[in-house]
DRENVO-33826 format. One record per residue (C-alpha): residue number from 1; chain; x, y, z. Coordinates in Angstrom, 3 decimals. Layout:
BEGIN
PT  num  cadena      east     north        up
PT  NUM       A         X         Y         Z
...
***
This chain:
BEGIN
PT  num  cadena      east     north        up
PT    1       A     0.000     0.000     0.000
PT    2       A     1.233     3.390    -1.090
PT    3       A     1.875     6.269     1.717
PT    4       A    -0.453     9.374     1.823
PT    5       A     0.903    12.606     0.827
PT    6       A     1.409    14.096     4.198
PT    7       A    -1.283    16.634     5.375
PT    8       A     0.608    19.163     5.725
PT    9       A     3.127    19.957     2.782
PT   10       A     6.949    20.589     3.789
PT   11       A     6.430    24.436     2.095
PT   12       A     2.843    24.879     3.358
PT   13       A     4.117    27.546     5.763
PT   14       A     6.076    29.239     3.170
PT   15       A     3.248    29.786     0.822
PT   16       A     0.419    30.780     4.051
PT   17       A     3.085    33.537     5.128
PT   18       A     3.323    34.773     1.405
PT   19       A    -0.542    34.301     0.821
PT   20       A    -1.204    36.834     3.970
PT   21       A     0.764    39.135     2.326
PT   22       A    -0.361    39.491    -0.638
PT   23       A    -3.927    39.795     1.407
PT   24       A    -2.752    42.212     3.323
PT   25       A    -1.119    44.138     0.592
PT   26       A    -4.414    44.062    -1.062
PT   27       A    -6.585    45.361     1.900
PT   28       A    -4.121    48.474     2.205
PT   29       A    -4.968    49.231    -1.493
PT   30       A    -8.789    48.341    -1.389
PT   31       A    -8.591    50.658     1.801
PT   32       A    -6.525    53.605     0.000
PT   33       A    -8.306    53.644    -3.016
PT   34       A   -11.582    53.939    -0.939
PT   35       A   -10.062    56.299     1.330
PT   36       A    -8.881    58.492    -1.706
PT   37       A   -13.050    58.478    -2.985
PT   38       A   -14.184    59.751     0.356
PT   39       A   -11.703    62.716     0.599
PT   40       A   -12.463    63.740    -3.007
PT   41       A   -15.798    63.471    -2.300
PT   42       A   -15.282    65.839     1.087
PT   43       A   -13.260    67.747    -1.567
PT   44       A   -16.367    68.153    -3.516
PT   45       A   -18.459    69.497    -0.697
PT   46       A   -16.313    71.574     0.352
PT   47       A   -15.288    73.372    -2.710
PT   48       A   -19.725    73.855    -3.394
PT   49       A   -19.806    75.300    -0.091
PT   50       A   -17.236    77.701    -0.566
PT   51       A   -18.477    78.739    -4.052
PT   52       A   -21.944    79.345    -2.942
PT   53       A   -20.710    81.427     0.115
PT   54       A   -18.559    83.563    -2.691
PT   55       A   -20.975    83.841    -4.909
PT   56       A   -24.328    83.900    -3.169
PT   57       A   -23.627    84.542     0.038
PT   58       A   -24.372    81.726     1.987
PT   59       A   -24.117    81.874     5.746
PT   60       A   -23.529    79.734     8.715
PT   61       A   -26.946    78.745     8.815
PT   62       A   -27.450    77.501     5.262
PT   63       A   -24.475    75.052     6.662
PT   64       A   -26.194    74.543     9.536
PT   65       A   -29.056    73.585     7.203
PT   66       A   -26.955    71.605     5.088
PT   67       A   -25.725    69.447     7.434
PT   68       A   -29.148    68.021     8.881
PT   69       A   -30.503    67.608     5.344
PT   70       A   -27.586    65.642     4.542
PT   71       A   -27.841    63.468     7.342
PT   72       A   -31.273    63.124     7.226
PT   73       A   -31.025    61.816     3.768
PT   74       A   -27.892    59.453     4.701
PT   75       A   -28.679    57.902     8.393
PT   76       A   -26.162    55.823     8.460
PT   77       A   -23.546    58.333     7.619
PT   78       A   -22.189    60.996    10.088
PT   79       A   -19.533    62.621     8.222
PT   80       A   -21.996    65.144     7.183
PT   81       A   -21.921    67.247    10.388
PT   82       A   -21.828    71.078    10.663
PT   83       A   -18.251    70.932    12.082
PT   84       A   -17.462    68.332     9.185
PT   85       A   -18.649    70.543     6.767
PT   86       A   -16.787    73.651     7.522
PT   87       A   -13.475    70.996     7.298
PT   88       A   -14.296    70.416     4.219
PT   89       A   -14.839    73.770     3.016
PT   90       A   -11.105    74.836     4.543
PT   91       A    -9.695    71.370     2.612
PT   92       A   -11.223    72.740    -0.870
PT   93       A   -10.055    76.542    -0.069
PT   94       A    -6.620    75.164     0.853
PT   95       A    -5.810    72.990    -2.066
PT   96       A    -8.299    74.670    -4.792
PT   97       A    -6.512    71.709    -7.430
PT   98       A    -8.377    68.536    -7.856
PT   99       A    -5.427    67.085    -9.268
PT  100       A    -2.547    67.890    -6.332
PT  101       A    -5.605    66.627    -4.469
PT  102       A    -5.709    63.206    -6.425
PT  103       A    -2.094    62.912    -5.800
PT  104       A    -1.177    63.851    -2.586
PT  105       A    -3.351    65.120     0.422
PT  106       A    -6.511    62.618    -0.762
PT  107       A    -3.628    59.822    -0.033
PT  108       A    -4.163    60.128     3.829
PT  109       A    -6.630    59.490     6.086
PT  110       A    -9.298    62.359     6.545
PT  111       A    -8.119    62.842    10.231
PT  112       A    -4.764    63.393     9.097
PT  113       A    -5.927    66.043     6.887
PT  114       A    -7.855    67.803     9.699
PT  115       A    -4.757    68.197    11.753
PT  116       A    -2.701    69.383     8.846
PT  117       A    -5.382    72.064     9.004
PT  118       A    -5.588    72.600    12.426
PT  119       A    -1.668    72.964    13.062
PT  120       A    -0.404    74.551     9.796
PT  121       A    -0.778    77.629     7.243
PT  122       A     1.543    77.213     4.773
PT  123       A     0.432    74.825     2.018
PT  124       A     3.892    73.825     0.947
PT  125       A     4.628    72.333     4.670
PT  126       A     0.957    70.785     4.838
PT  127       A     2.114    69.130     1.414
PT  128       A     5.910    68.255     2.695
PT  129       A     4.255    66.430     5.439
PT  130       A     1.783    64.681     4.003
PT  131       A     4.067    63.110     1.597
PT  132       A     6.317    62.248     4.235
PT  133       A     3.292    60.463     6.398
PT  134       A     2.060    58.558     2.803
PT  135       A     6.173    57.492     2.850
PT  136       A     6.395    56.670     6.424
PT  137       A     2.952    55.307     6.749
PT  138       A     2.477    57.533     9.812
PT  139       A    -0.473    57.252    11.930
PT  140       A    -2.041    60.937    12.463
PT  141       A    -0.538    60.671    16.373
PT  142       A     3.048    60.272    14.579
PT  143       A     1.905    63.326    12.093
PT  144       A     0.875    65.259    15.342
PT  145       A     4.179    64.488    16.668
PT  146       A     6.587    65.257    13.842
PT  147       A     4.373    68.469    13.472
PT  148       A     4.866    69.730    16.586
PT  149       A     8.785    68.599    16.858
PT  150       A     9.141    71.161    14.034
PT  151       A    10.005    67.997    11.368
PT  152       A    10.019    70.158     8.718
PT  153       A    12.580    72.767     9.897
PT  154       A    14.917    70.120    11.248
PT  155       A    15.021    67.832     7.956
PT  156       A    18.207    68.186     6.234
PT  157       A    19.889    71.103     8.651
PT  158       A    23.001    68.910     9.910
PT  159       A    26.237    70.998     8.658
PT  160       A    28.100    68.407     5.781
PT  161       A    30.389    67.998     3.299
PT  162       A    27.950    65.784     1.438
PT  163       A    27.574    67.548    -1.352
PT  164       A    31.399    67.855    -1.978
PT  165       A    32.358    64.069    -0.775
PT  166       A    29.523    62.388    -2.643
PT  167       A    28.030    61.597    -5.967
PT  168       A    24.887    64.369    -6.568
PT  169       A    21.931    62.638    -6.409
PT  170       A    23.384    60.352    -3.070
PT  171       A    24.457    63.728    -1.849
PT  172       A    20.931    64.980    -2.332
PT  173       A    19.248    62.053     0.073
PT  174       A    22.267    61.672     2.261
PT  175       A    21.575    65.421     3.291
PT  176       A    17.573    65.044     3.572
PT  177       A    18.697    61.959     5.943
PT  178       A    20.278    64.170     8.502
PT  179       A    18.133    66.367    10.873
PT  180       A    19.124    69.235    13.063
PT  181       A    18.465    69.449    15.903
PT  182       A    17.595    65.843    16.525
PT  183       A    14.793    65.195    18.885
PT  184       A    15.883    62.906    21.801
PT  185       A    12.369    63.208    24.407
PT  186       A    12.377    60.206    24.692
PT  187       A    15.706    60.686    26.759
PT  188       A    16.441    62.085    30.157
PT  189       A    19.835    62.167    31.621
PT  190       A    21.120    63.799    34.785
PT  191       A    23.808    66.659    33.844
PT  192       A    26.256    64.379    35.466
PT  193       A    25.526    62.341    32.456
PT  194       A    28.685    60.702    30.181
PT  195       A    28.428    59.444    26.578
PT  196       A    28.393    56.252    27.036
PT  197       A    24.478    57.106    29.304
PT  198       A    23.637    58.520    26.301
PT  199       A    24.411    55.512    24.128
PT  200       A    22.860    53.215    26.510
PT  201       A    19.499    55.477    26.773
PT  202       A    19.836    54.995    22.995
PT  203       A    20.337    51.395    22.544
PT  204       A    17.372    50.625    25.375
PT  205       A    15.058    52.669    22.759
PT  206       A    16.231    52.252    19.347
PT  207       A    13.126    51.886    18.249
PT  208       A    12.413    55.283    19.345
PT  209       A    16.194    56.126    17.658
PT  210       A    15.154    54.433    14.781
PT  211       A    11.887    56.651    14.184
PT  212       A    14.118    59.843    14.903
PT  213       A    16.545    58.504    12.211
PT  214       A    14.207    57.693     9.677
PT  215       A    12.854    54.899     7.089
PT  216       A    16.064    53.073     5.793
PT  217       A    18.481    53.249     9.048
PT  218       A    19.031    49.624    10.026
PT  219       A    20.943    49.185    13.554
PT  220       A    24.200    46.862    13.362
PT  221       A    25.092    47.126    16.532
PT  222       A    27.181    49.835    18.979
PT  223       A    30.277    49.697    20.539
PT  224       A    31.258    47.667    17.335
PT  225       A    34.674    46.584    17.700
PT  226       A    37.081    47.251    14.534
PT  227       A    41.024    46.502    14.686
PT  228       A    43.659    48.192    12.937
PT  229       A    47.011    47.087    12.988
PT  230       A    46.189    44.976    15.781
PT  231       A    44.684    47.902    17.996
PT  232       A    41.447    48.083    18.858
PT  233       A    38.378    50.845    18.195
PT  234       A    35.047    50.872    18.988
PT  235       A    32.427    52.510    16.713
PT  236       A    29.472    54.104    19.657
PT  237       A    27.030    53.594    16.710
PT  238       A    26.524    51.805    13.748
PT  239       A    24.184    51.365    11.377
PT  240       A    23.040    50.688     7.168
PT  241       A    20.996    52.670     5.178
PT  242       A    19.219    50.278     3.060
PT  243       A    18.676    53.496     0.216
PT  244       A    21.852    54.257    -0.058
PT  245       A    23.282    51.115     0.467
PT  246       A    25.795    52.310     2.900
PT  247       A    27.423    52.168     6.250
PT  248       A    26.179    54.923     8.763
PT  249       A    28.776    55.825    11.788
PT  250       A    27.268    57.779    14.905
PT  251       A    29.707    59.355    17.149
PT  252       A    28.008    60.930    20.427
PT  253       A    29.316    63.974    21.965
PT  254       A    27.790    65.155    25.439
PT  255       A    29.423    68.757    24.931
PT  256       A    29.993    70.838    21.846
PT  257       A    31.717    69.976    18.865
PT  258       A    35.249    70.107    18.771
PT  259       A    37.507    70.114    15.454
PT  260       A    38.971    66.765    16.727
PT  261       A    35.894    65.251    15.994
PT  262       A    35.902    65.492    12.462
PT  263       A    39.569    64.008    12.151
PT  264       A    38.363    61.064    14.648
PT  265       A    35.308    60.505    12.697
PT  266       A    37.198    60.403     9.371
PT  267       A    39.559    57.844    10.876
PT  268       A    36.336    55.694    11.703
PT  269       A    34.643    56.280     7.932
PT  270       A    37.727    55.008     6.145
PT  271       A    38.325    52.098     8.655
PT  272       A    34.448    51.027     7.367
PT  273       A    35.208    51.651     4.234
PT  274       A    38.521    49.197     4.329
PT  275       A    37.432    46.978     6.651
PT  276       A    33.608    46.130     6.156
PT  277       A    32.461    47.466     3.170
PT  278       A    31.235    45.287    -0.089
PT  279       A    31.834    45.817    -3.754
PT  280       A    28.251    46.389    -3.602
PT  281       A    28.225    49.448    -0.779
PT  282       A    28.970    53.184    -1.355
PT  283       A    30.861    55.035     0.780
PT  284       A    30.336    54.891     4.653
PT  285       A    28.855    58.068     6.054
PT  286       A    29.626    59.223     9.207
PT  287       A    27.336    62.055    11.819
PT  288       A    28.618    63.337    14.791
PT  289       A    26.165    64.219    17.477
PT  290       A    26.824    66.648    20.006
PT  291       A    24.958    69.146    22.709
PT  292       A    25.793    72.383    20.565
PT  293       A    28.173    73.331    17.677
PT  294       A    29.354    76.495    16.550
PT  295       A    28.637    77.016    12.724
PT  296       A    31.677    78.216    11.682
PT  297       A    33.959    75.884    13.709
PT  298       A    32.316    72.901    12.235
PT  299       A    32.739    74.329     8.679
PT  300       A    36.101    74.793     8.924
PT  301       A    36.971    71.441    10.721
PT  302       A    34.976    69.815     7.517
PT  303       A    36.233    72.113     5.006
PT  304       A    39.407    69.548     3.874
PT  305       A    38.023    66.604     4.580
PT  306       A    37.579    64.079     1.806
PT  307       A    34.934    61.552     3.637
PT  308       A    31.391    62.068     3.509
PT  309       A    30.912    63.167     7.147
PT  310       A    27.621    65.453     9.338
PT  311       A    27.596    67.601    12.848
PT  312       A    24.169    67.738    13.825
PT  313       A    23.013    68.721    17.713
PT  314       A    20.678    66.935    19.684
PT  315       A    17.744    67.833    22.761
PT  316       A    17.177    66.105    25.039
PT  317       A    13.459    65.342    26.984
PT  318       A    14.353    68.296    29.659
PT  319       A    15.828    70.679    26.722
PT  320       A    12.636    70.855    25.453
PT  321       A     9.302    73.114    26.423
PT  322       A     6.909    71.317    28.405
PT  323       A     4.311    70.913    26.187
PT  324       A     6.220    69.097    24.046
PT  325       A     7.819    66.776    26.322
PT  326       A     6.891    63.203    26.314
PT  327       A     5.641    64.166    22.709
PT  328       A     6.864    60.516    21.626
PT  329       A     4.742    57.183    20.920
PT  330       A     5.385    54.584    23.266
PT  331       A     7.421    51.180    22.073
PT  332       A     3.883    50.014    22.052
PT  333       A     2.761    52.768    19.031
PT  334       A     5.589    51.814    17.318
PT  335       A     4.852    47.969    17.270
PT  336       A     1.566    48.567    15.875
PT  337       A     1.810    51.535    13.346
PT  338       A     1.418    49.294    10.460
PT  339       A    -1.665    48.289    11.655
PT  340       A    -2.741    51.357    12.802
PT  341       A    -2.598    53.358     9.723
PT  342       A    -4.950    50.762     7.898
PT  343       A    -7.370    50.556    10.799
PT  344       A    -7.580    54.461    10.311
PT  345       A    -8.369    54.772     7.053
PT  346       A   -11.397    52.070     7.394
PT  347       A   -12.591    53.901    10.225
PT  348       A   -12.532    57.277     8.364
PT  349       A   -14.711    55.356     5.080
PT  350       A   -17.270    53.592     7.955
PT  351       A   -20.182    54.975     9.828
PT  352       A   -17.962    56.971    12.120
PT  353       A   -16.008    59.071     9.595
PT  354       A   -16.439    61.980    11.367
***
């Protein structure tokens, strides 16, 4: 008698883990593409309302008026309140193009959209982040955050020599990688504090790091040992940057930069560079961190130096004003921002929209 196939193939769970994938993958699109039909719809609204109030005059109370008829005629629908309404009059007035609609802002979540309106004017920033939250998948708590930790002032404002030590377009997103200052709340260290407090507050929440960093940073490890000529060094930080397919060095400074940083730090990029890097990696990067820098100083200590290297500064939880500290999600949020992007933009196309 011949043996059964066994009931459970050798590659079963190979193909289940790759079939709830694709599944998933699918539900984020079915949920986007709805998504992007409700906010062109609110879109719609909004932009009637605002025509009729410029061109016939109407008044809070036609609104007011609007808003029951259109919930009386759509019970199970309460996106159609007074409040909702007026949101949806600002989105039209703010973006008055269907098409940068289409493409951008109608992307996200309508709650996401309603805090872009609530905490910013300019439509260039509203735009800047809500490509970066479409990018990042941010939930609207992360958009909150990087809102109010000034995001889109700090992007790019570390002092390099990228654009000298690297090819143009690496240059370009090696720059838009680096932040200044960097936002450390989730840190608080005594003033008695050393470096290697700092690196450990780090390492306990690189997840938190990691967010700070930015999508591609991938942690190798810190305190990574490297020998030269039979001596030992130890990197604080390293990491990979899966975009630019290179080696990213983090040197932490408790005080402000001095120019025997930059020398150190371009001892540790060209020991990467000889000692771990692939034919397939560019060149190792590597950012210096410290409490403060002087503009000028760091300039000049960069000036000659022929290895792609940053100076950025860093706050800390009790650097910054009160209302912003404690500002970042919990390891918690992070572990479940995937999930909670998706969940939002269902609940924003259900009964509760609004």
């Amino acid at each position: 008698m011949s043996k059964s196939a066994p009931l459970v193939p050798d590659n079963y769970d190979v193909v289940l883990q790759s079939l709830k994938q694709r599944i998933r993958q699918a539900q984020l699109r079915a949920a986007l593409s709805v998504n992007q039909e409700l906010i062109l719809l609110y879109w719609y609204i909004g932009r009637e309302i605002l025509e009729r109030q410029r061109q016939e005059g109407w008044g809070s109370k036609v609104v007011q008026r609007l808003a029951q008829d259109l919930k009386a005629e759509f019970i199970d629908v309460k996106g159609f309140s007074r409040t909702n309404l007026l949101y949806m009059r600002s989105f039209a007035e703010a973006y008055p193009d269907e098409e940068l609609v289409q493409r951008s802002v109608g992307l996200i979540p309508w709650r996401h959209n309603i805090a872009l309106l609530n905490k910013l004017k300019a439509t260039d920033e509203r735009l800047w982040y809500a490509q970066k939250a479409i990018e990042n998948g941010w939930s609207r708590d992360i958009l909150v955050m990087q809102i109010e930790t000034n995001l889109y002032e700090r992007q790019g404002g570390a002092i390099t020599n990228f654009e000298r030590t690297m090819p143009d377009l690496d240059s370009e997103i090696a720059q838009q990688l680096t932040k200044d200052p960097y936002n450390f709340d989730f840190v608080s260290l005594s003033s008695k504090a050393k470096e290697q407090d700092l690196e450990r507050a780090l390492v306990e929440r690189i997840r938190d790091f990691l967010l700070e960093l930015g999508v591609g940073f991938s942690f190798v490890g810190n305190q990574y040992p490297l020998e030269v000529s039979g001596k030992e060094y130890r990197l604080d930080m390293l990491f990979y940057h899966t975009r630019l397919h290179c080696y990213v060095v983090i040197d932490l400074k408790m005080r402000e930069f001095e120019p025997e940083y930059s020398g150190k730090m371009n001892f540790y990029v060209s020991a990467v560079d000889k000692l771990l890097c692939t034919p397939g990696d560019n060149r190792t990067i590597g950012i210096i961190l410290c409490r403060s820098k002087d503009r000028t100083i760091v300039e000049f200590a960069l000036q000659d130096l022929e290895k792609p290297i940053g100076v950025a500064s860093y706050v800390l939880r009790e650097d910054l004003p009160s209302e912003l500290q404690g500002s970042l999600p919990s390891v918690e949020q992070l572990e479940d921002e995937m999930a909670t992007i998706v969940a939002e933009i269902e609940s924003d196309t259900g009964p509760d929209s609004i």
